[in-house]
N, C-alpha and C positions, 0 to 999 in steps of 0.2 A: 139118367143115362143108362141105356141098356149095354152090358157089361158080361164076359162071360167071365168074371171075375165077381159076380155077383155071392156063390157061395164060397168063402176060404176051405179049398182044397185041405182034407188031412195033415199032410204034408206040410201045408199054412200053420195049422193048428199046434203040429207039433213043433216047429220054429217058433210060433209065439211062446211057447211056454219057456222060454231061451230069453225073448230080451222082454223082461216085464216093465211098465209105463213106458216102451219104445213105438216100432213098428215091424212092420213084416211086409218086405219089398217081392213085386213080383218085377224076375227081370229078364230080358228077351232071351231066347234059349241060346242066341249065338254068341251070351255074353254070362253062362250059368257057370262054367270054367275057369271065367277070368276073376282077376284079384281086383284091376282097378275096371269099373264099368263107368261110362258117361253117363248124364244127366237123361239125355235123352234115348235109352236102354233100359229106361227103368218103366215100366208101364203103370204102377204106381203101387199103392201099400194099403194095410187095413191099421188103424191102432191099434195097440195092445193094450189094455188095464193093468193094474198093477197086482192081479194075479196071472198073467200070465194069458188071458186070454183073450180073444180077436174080438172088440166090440165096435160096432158102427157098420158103415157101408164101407165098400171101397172107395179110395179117395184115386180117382184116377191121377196121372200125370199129363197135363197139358201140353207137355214138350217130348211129350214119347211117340217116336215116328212113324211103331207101327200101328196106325188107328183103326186098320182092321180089327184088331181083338177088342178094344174099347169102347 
């Protein structure tokens, strides 16, 4: 899937090193302010390793509704 989520942004990088064996959510800007965000606001995640850092591909989110970026 071409993705412009392809390389984890700095920004990524340095949020992963925050939740180690979790993930790092990318989610729509009109939901970057809020506390609680929908399912489908999330356009998806990279995992993290248990040092802290982004390993894999992006995994998109199938229910995220803006599919232009994805």
């Amino acid at each position: 899937m071409n993705t412009i989520f392809n390389v984890p942004s700095k920004k990524a990088k340095k949020e992963a090193l925050n939740h180690p064996n979790g993930y790092v959510y990318v989610i729509n800007e009109a939901y970057s302010d809020k506390k609680d965000v929908p399912p489908e606001a999330i356009a998806g995640a990279w995992k993290v390793n248990e040092n802290g850092l982004i390993e894999g591909d992006f995994i998109p989110n199938p229910k995220y509704l803006d599919k232009s970026l994805i």
